[in-house]
C-alpha positions in Angstrom: 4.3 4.3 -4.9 2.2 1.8 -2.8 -1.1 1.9 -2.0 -0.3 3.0 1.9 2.3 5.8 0.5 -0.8 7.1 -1.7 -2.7 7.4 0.7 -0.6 8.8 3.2 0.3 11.8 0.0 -3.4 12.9 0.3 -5.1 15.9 1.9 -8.3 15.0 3.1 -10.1 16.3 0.1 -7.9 14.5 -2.6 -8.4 11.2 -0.3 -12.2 11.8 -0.3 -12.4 12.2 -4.1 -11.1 8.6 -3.9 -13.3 7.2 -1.2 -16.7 8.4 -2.8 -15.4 6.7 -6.2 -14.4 3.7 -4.4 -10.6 4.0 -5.7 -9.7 3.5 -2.1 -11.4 2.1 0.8 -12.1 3.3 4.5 -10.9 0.6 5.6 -7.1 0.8 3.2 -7.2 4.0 4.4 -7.7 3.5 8.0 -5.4 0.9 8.4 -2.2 2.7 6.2 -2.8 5.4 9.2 -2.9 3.2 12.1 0.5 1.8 10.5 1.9 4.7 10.3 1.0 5.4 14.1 2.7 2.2 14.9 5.9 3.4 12.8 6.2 6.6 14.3 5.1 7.1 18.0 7.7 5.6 19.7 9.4 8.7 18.4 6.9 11.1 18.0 5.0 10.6 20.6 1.8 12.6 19.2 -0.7 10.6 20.6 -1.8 9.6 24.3 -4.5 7.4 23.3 -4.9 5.4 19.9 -8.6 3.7 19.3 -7.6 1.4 16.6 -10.3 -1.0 17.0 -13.3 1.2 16.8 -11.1 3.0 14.1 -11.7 -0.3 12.4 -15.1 -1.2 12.8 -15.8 2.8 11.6 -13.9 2.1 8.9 -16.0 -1.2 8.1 -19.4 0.5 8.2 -18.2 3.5 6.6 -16.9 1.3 3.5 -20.3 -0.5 3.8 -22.0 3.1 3.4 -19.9 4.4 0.4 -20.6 1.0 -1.5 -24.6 1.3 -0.7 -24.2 5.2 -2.3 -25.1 6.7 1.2 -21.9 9.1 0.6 -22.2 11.5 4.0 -19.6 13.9 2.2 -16.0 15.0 2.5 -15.1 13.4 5.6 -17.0 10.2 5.1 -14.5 7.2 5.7 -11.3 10.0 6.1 -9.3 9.1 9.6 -8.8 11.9 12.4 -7.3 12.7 15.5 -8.4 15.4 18.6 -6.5 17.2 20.8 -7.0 15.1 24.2 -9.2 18.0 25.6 -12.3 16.8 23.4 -14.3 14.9 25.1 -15.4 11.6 23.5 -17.8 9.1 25.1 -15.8 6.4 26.1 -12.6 7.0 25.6 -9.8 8.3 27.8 -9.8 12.3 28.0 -6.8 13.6 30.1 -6.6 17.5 29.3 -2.5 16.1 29.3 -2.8 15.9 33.0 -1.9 13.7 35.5 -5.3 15.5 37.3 -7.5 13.3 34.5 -5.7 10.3 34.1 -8.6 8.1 34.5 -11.4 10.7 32.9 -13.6 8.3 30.6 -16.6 11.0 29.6 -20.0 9.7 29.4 -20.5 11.6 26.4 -19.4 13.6 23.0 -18.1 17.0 22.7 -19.9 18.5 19.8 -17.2 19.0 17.0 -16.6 15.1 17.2 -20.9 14.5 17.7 -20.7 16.4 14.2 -17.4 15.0 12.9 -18.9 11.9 13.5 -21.9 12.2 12.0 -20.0 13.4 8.8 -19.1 9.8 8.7 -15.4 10.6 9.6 -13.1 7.8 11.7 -11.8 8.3 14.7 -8.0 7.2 15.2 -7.2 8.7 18.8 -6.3 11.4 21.7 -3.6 13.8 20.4 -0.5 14.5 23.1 -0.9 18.2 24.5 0.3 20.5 26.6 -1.3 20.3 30.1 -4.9 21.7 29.8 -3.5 23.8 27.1 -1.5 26.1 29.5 1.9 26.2 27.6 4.2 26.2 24.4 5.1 22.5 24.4 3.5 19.1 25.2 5.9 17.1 27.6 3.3 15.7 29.6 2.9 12.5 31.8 2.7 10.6 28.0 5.9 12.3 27.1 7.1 15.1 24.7 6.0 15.3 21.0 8.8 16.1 18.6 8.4 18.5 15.8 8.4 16.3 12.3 10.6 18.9 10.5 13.4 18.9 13.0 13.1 16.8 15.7 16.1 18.7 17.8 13.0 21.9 17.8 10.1 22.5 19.6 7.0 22.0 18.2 4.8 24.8 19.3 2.0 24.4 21.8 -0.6 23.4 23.3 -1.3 21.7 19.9 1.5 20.2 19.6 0.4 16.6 19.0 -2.2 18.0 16.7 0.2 19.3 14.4 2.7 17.0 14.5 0.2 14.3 13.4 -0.2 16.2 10.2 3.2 16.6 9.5 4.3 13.6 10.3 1.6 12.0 8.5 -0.3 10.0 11.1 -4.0 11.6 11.0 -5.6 13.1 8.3 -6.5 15.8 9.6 -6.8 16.9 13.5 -8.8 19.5 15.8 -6.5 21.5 18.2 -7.3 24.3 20.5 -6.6 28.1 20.5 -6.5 30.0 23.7 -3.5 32.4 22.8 -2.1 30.9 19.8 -2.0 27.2 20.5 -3.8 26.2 16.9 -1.1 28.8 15.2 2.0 28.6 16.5 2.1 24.8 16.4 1.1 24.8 12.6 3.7 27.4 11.9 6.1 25.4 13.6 5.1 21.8 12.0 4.4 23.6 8.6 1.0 22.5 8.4 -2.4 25.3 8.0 -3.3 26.1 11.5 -7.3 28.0 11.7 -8.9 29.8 14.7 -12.5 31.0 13.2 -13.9 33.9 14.9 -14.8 32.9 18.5 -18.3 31.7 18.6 -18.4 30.7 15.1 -17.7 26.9 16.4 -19.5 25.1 19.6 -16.7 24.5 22.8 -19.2 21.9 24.3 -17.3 19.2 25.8 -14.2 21.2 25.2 -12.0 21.0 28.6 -11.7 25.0 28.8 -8.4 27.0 29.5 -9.8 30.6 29.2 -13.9 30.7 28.4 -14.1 34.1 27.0 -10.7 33.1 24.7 -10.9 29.7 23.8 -11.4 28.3 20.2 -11.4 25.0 18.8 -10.5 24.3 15.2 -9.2 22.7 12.3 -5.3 22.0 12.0 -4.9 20.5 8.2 -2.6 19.8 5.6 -3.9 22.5 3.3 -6.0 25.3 2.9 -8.5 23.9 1.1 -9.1 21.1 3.8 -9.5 23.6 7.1 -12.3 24.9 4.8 -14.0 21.3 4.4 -13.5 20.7 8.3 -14.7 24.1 9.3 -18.1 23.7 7.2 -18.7 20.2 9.4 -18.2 21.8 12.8 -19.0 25.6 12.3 -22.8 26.6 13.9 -24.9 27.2 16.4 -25.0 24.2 18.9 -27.7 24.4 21.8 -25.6 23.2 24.3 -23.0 26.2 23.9 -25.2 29.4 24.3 -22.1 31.0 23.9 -22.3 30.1 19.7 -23.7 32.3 17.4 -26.6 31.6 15.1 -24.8 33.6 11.9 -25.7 31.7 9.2 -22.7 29.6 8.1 -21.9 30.2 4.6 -20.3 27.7 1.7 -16.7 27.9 2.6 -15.2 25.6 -0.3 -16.8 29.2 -2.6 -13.9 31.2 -1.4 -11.4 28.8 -2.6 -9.8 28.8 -6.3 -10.7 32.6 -7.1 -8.2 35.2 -7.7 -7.1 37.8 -5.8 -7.2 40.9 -8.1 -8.3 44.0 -6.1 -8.0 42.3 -2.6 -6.7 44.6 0.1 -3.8 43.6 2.3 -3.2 45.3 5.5 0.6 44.4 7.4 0.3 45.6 10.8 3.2 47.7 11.1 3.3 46.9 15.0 4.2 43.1 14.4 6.7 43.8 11.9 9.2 44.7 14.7 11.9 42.6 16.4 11.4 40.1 14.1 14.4 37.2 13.3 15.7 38.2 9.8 14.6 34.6 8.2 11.0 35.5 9.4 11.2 38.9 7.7 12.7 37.8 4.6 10.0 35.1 4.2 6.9 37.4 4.9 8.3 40.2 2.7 8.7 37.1 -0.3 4.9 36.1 1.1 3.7 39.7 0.4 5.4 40.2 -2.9 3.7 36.9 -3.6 0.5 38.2 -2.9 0.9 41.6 -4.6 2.6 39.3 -7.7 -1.1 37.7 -7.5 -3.2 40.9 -7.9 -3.5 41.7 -4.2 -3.0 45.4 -3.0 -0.4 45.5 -0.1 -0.1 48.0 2.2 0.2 49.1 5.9 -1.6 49.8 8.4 -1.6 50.2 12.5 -3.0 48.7 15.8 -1.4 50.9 17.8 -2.6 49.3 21.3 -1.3 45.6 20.3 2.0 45.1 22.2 -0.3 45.2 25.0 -2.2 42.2 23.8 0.3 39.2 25.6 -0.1 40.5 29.0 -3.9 41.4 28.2 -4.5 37.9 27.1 -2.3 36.3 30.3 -4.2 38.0 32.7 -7.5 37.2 31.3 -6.8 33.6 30.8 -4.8 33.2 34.3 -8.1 34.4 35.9 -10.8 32.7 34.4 -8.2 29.5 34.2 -8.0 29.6 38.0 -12.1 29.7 38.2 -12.2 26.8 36.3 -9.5 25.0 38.2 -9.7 25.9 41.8 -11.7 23.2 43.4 -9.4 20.6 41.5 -6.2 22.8 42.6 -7.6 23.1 46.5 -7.7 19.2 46.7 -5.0 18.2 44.6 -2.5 20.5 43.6 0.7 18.1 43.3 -1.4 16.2 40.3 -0.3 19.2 38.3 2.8 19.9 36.0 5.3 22.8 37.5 3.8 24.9 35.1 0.5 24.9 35.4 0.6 24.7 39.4 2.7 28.4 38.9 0.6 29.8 37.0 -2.8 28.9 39.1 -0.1 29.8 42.0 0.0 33.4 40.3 -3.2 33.9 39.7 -4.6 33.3 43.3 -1.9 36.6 43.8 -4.1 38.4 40.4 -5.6 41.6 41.8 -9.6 41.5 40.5 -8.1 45.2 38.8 -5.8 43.3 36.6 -8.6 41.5 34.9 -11.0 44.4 34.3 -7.8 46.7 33.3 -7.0 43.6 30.5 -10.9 43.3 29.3 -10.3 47.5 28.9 -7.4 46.8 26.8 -9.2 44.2 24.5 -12.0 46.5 23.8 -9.6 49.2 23.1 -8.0 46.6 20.5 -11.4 45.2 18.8 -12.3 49.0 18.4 -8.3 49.8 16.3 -8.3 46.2 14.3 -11.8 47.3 12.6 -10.9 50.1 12.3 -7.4 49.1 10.9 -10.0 46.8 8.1 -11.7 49.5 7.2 -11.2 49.8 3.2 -8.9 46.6 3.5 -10.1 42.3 3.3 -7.7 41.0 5.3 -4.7 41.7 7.5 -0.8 39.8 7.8 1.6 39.3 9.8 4.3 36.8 10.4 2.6 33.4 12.3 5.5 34.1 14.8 8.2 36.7 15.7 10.7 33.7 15.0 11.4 30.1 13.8 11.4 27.3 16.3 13.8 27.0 18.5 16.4 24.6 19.1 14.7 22.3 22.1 18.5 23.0 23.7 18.6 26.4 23.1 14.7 27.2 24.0 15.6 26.0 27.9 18.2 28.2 28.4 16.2 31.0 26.5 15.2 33.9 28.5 12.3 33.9 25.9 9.0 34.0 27.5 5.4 33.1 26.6 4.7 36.5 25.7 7.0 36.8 23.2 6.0 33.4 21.6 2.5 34.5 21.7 3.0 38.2 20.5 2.0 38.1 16.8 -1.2 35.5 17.7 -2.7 36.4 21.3 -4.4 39.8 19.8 -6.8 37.7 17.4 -8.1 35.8 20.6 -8.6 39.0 22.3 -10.3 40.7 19.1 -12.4 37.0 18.6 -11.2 37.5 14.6 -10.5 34.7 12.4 -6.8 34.2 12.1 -5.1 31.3 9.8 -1.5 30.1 9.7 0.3 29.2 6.9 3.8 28.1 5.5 5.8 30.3 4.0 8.7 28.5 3.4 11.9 26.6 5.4 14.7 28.6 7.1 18.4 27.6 8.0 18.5 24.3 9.1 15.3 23.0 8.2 12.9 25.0 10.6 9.7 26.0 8.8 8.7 29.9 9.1 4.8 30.9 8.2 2.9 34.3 7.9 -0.8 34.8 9.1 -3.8 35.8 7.5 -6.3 38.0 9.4 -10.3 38.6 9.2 -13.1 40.4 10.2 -15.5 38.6 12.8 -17.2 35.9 10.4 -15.5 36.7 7.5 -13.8 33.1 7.2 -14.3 32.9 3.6 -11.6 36.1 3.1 -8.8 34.4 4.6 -9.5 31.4 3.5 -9.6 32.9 -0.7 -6.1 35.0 0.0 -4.7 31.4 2.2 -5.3 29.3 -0.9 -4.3 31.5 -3.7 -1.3 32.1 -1.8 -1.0 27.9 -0.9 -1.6 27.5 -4.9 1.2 29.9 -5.8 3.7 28.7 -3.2 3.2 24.8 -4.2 2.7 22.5 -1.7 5.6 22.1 0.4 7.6 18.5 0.8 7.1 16.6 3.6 9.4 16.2 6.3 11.7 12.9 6.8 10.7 11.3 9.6 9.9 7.8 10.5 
């Protein structure tokens, strides 16, 4: 193995542990994933905008650092990517629309100001879809592939996010979670996929979909390296008085222990309808869990098939108040999609809205009460395995179904973590998700990575 493929095999934790001992440099580091970019995006088409000179002269003064023993921790000298609805001084931020094509911010959304000052290097804009209204990212920069299968879709909004991981091209990357956007691609890429508990992380100089159901967070190639990003970007941030001052706690302690005595709630609602790969591979998931200690049983949210349409209506409305001057003056700048469904929500009775917000309190009251004498809930990451990018155009499948097993946790604000369970007929990855109380991170992430150490970590995919 060279030293580019060595690199390349590393989470960001493992490549770390070889930074700070000065193994590996920054600057090897940096430069085996910017080679890799070049290698792959023709193809993959994950990114819309790569900085590989200042990913360079990062890399320079981070190897400088490590050398003088100012090691800034885990993410000192490691190379990322963000979704392109981050906004970064400088640097082209499109929201994947034609409406920003030429937005250069004059300053840094907070989970890269902190990112940054972590030491880590920044490698570029990840491909998405249009201001993170949809399942896909065909944009105006084209459409990402899935690693695993490029004939399948890759989940959305995230999708360059996640592809980037699996395909090896970041590090590790921030995506966005409005109604499953950090999940669904993760479980669709087999990477880990986290959306903390709303709050938990600033949205400053985030480009919003939905305020009161956006998250931003970590999309990784392993449990243990969501954790490490997490810790760098979780607390309260001045300019978001939205974020809570709950005391962030030592995420990296919840990983490594066992899980004898843990309580596992199923929710028997989501176990319905599902594609019989999907249910075999969540049933071997749970007898993995019970195998480690775990106590599995189930338990009911009785109101959560109303959580899609719930979670549409909210975000169509408070989408359309952040879009409307934009959509007044220009409304052929956007994508089909998004122009229908600002186009539907102009028609969105003001009833609609306050009838969804009803439902979502009616569905934060059943999930605690669904946790009460239990540490986490499951449930499969999504109702099926990709889809065929043929067979998903002329699906009658519809956004709420896609969304079905994720929207409820950004109604409820819970934490809610994707992760692979295993690969399916013809090579399309299936994952189960692990479900919190509010701030109770450190829960899924101990059941995520005993489960990760007991499943092995899964191959990558053969792209290139």
């Amino acid at each position: 193995m060279g030293k580019a493929d060595e690199i390349l095999s590393l989470d960001v934790v493992g490549l770390a542990a070889k930074l700070r001992a000065r193994e590996l440099s920054p600057v090897e580091a940096t430069d085996a994933y910017l080679d890799r970019i070049a290698a792959t995006e023709k193809r993959l088409c994950a990114y819309i905008t790569v900085t590989a000179e200042l990913a360079r002269e990062r890399a320079l003064r981070a190897e400088r650092e490590i050398a003088a023993g100012n090691w800034r921790g885990v993410f000192h000298g490691v190379p990322v990517a963000l979704k392109d609805l981050c906004c970064t001084n400088g640097i082209l931020t499109t929201g994947g629309s034609k409406v920003l094509a030429d937005h250069v911010p004059d300053y840094d959304a907070t989970v890269w100001t902190r990112l940054a000052a972590a030491g880590a290097i920044l490698l570029g804009k990840l491909n998405m879809h249009e201001f993170a209204c949809g399942g896909t990212a065909r944009t105006a920069w084209g459409a990402t592939l899935n690693p695993y299968d490029p004939e399948r879709i890759p989940g959305g909004s995230s999708s360059g996010s996640a592809a980037a991981i699996a395909a090896r091209s970041a590090a590790a990357t921030l995506g966005s979670d409005t109604a499953g956007s950090i999940r669904i691609p993760a479980a669709f890429c087999r990477c880990v996929g986290l959306k903390q508990t709303w709050s938990r992380v600033s949205r400053y100089g985030i480009l919003p979909l939905s305020d009161s159901l956006d998250h931003v967070g970590p999309i990784t190639r392993s449990v243990r390296d969501a954790a490490a990003m997490l810790q760098v970007i979780a607390g309260h941030d001045p300019n978001d008085p939205t974020s809570s001052g709950e005391p962030v706690p030592d995420y990296s302690a919840a990983l490594g222990r066992e899980l004898r005595g843990v309580r596992v709630g199923i929710i028997r609602e989501l176990r319905k309808d599902l594609s019989a790969e999907v249910a075999q591979s969540f049933d071997g998931a749970m007898r993995t869990l019970g195998g480690l200690g775990a106590i599995v049983d189930e338990v009911s949210i009785p109101s959560i098939d109303a959580a899609p349409a719930a979670a549409m209506n909210i975000m169509y409305a408070e989408a359309l108040e952040y879009h409307e001057r934009w959509f007044t003056e220009r409304p052929r700048n956007y994508g089909g999609g998004v122009r229908r469904m600002l186009e539907a929500a102009l028609a969105l009775p003001a009833a609609a809205y306050i009838r969804a917000q009803r439902a979502r309190a009616q569905m934060i009251a059943e999930a605690m009460r669904a946790l009460e004498g239990r540490d986490v809930l499951a449930t499969p990451a999504c109702m099926m395995a990709p889809m065929k990018i043929a067979a998903a155009r002329e699906s009658k499948l519809g956004l709420a179904q896609l969304i079905r097993h994720t929207a409820p946790f950004n109604l409820t604000g819970q934490p809610a973590l994707a992760i692979p369970t295993g690969i399916g007929a013809d090579s399309a990855p299936l994952a189960m998700q692990i479900v919190g109380r509010p701030f109770d991170e450190p829960a899924v992430l101990r059941v995520a990575d005993a489960y990760e150490r007991a499943r092995g970590a899964p191959p990558p995919p053969k792209f290139g």
